[in-house]
Structures are given as structure tokens and as C-alpha cells.
C-alpha positions in Angstrom: 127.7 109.9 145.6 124.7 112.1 145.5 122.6 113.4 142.3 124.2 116.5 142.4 127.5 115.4 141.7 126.2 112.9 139.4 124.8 115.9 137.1 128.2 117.5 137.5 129.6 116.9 134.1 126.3 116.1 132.5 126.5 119.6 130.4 130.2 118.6 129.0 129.3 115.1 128.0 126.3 117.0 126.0 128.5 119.3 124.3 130.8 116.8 123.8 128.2 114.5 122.1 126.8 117.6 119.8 130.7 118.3 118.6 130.7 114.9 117.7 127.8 114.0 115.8 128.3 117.6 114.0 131.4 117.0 112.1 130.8 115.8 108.6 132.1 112.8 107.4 132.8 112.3 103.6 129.9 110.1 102.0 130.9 107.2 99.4 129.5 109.3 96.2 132.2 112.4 97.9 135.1 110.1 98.1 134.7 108.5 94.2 134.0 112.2 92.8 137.0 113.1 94.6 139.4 110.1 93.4 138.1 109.9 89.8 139.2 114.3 89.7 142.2 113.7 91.3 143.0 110.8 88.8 142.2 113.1 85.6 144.1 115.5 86.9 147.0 113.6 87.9 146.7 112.1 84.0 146.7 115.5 82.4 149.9 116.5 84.6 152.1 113.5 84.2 152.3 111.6 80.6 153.3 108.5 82.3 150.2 108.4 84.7 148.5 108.9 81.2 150.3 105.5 80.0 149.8 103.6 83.1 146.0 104.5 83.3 144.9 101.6 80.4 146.2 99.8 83.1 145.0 100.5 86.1 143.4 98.5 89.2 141.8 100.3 91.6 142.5 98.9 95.1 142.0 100.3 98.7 144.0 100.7 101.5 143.3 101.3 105.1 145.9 102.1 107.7 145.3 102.1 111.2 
């Protein structure tokens, strides 16, 4: 193998690499504003959600 084919995909893997550390990912302080509008929401919509809120736990869950 010789340096030229070495270098052969050197400017994908670069572009590649740029994609990926461009896309945004959604900080803590983005995810909790989001939850705690989707939850006020959801508890002016739906008088049960309304109930059930005094008794909430907040939990997370992952899926792989």
C-alpha cells in the first residue's frame, strides 16, 4: 500500500467527521424547558393529567 492510496478517502472521513460534530444535540437546560411545557400543556388539555399532577414522580427512561 502506498501513500497515495492511503490519502484516498482522507477527504470523506473529513467531511464525515465535520457532519458529525455539526449536528446539535439538545443540552440538559433544552430537554427540562421542553418536558416542564409539554407537561403544562398536557395539564391544561386533559383534566385528569391536571388530577394526577399533585402526584407525580418524575422518572427517566432510556431505550436502546
Amino acid at each position: 500500500m502506498n501513500i497515495t492510496s492511503k490519502w484516498k478517502y482522507a477527504p470523506g472521513l473529513m467531511l464525515v467527521t465535520v457532519a458529525l460534530l455539526s449536528i446539535h444535540t439538545a443540552s440538559a437546560d433544552d430537554l427540562t424547558s421542553q418536558s416542564r411545557a409539554a407537561l403544562q400543556q398536557l395539564v391544561a388539555q386533559n383534566p385528569a393529567a391536571a388530577k394526577c399532577k399533585s402526584k407525580q414522580s418524575p422518572f427517566l427512561c432510556f431505550r436502546m
